[in-house]
KOLKOLMI-883188 format. One line per 5 residues: number of its first residue (from 1); their letters; for each residue x, y, z of C-alpha. Coordinates in steps of 0.1 Angstrom, whole numbers, m for minus. Layout:
BEGIN
NUM = A = X/Y/Z | ...;
END
This chain:
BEGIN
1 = XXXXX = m371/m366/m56 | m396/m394/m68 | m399/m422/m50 | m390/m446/m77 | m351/m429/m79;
6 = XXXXX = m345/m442/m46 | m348/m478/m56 | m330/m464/m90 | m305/m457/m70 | m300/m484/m47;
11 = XXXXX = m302/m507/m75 | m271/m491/m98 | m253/m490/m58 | m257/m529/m51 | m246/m538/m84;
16 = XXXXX = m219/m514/m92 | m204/m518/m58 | m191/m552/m69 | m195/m552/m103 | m158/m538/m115;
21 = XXXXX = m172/m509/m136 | m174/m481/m103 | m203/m474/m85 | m191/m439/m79 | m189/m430/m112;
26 = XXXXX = m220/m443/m123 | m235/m427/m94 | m221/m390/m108 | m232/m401/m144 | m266/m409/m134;
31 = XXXXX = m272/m382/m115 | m262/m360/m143 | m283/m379/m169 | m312/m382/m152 | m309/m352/m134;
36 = XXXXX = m312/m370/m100 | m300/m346/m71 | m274/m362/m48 | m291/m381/m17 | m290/m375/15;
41 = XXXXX = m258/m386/38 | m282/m407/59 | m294/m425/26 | m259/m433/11 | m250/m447/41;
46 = XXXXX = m279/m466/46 | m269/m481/7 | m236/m488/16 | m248/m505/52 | m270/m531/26;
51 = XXXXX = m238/m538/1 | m215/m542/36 | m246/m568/47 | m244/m590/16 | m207/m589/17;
56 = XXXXX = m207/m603/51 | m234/m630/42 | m213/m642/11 | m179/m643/26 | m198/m656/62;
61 = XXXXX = m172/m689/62 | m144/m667/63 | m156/m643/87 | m163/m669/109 | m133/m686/105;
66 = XXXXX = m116/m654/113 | m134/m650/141 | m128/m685/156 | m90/m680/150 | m88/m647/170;
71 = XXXXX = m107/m662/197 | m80/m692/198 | m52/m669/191 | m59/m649/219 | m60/m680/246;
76 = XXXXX = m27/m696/232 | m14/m658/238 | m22/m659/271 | m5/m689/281 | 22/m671/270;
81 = XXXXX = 32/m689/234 | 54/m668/211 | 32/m646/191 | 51/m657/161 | 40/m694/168;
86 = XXXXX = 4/m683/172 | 7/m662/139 | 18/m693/119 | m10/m716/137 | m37/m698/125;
91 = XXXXX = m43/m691/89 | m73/m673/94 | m59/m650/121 | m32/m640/87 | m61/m634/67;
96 = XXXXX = m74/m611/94 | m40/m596/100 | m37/m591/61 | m72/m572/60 | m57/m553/84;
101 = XXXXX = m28/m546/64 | m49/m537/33 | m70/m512/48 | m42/m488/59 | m37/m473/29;
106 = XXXXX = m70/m459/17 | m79/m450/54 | m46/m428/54 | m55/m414/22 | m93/m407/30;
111 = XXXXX = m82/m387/61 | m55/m367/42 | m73/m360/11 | m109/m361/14 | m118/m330/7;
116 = XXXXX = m99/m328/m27 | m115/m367/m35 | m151/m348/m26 | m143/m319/m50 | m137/m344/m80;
121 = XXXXX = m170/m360/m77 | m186/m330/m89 | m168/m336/m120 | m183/m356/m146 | m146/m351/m166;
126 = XXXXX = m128/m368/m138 | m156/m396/m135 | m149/m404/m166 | m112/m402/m171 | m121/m430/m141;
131 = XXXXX = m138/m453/m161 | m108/m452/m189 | m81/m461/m162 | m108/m491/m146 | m108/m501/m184;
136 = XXXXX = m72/m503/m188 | m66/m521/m158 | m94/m550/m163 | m80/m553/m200 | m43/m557/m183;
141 = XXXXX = m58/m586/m164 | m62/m609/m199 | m22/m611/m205 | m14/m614/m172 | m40/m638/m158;
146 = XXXXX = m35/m655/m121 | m15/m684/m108 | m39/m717/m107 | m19/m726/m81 | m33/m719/m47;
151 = XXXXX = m1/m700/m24 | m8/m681/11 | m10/m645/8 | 23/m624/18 | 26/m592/37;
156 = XXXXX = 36/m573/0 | m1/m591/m21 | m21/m570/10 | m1/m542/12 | m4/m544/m29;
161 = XXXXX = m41/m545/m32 | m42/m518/m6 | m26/m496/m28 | m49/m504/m54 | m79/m494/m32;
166 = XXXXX = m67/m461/m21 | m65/m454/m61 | m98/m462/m60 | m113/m432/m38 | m110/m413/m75;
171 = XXXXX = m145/m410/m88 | m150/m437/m118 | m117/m458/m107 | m139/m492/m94 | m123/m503/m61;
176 = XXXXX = m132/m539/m67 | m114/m538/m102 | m83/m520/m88 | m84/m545/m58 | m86/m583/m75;
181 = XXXXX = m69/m572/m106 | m39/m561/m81 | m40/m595/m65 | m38/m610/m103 | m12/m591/m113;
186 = XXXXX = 7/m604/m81 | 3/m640/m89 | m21/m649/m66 | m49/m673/m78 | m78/m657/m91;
191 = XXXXX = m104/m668/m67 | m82/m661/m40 | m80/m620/m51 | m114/m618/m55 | m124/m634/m22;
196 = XXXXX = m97/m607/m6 | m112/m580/m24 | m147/m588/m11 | m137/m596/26 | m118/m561/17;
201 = XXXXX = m148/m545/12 | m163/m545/48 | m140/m523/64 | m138/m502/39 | m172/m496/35;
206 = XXXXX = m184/m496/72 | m151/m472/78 | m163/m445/52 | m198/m441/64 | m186/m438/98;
211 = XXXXX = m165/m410/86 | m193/m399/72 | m211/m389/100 | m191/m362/110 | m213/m344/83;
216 = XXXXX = m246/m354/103 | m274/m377/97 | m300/m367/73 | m326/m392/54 | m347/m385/27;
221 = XXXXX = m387/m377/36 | m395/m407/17 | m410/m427/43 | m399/m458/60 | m414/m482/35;
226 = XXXXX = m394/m466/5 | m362/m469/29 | m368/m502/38 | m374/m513/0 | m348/m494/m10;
231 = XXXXX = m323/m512/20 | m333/m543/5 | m327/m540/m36 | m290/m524/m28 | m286/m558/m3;
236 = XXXXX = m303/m584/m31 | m285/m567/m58 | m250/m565/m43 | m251/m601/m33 | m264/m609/m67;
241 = XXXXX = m231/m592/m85 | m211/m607/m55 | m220/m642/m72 | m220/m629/m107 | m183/m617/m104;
246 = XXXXX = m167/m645/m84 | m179/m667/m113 | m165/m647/m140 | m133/m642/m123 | m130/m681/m115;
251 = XXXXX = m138/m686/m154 | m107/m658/m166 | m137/m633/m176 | m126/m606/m156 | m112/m585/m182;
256 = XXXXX = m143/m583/m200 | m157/m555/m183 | m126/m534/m196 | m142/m529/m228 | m176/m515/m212;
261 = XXXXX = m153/m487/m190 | m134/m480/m221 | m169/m474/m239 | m188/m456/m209 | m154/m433/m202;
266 = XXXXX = m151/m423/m238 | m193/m417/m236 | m189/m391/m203 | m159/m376/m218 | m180/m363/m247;
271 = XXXX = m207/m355/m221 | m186/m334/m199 | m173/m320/m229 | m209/m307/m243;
END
């Protein structure tokens, strides 16, 4: 494979990740269209290491508010004060525990039916069925837009948008879509969804390629350089689209990308038909 599809690649993979229009699907289209053959395991991971990197970096105050709760949590626990005082002292440790919460779901699923999930990749029909249901759902986001009001998260908004994400695993269905629209469509403030969604993301994405090794590590004979660049346009890109989303969500532009799925799923349709 040329040298430039790698950064091709990495590019469509740090903006798609984020970007509510499904990165897996446009992964299965492109490879299709431009006849691109699938990349090595070692690669993909490798892509997905760069989007986890910029999620981190964007979302750092939370994380280290997380962190500094947990550490706290844990000494107020071991001078023996209720756990249910120590849950209610620490908002971040919530967050944390709601994270928690919200990855159950799609890790259940992954385990259960990943090999039926990797079968449907293969189909450019069922990539873009995808991209119609990610369009239906942004487009449901314009009549029932977020609270303005800021409220804590509950157990049932993470369980919620947990849901959402194991939907997601389905080749063309965006994960971040499914995710912050879920958190609209439970009333919490739109910022607030989308913030979850991203801090969401971590996990997820660090959980999936270590379940990916299982298969073994391979990497492409492209040379470190091409690696390296390649590294860094998914990481610039997918912190890029981090920015670019939170803004549109803030502004109640979310549902905008509904009509490009609608388009692009109606588009692969009639390509999978051919």
């Amino acid at each position: 494979m040329p040298n430039i599809y790698y950064f091709v690649l990495a590019l469509v993979q740090g903006i798609t990740e984020f970007v509510p229009v499904s990165s897996s699907g446009h992964l299965v289209l492109l490879q299709r269209i431009m006849n691109i053959e699938q990349p090595m395991l070692g690669f993909d991971i490798l892509l997905h290491l760069a989007t986890a990197l910029a999620v981190v970096i964007f979302t750092r105050r939370e994380w280290a508010g997380m962190h500094r709760d947990a550490l706290r949590a844990i000494v107020d626990l071991r001078r023996k004060i209720p756990f249910a005082q120590v849950w209610e002292k620490y908002p971040q440790l919530r967050l944390l525990g709601y994270i928690g919460l919200a990855f159950v779901p799609a890790a259940v699923l992954g385990v259960l039916v990943h090999d039926t999930i990797e079968r449907l990749f293969a189909s450019l029909a069922a990539a873009g069925g995808g991209f119609l249901v990610t369009g239906v759902i942004l487009l449901a986001t314009r009549r029932r837009q977020a609270s303005n009001i800021e409220r804590p998260m509950r157990p049932g908004d993470a369980l919620t948008i947990g849901l959402a994400q194991a939907v997601a695993m389905l080749p063309g269905v965006s994960r971040s879509g499914s995710t912050i629209a879920a958190g609209i469509f439970r009333g919490l403030e739109r910022t607030t969804a989308a913030r979850f969604s991203f801090l969401l993301s971590v996990p997820t994405i660090a959980a999936a390629g270590v379940f990916q090794l299982k298969n073994g590590w391979q990497m492409p004979d492209c040379g470190a350089g091409v690696l390296l660049g390649a590294f860094a346009v998914a990481g610039v890109s997918g912190y890029a689209a981090l920015a670019v989303v939170f803004r549109l969500v803030a502004r109640a532009r979310f549902h905008y990308f509904g009509y490009y799925c609608i388009c692009l799923g109606i588009i692969t349709l009639l390509l999978a038909a051919r």
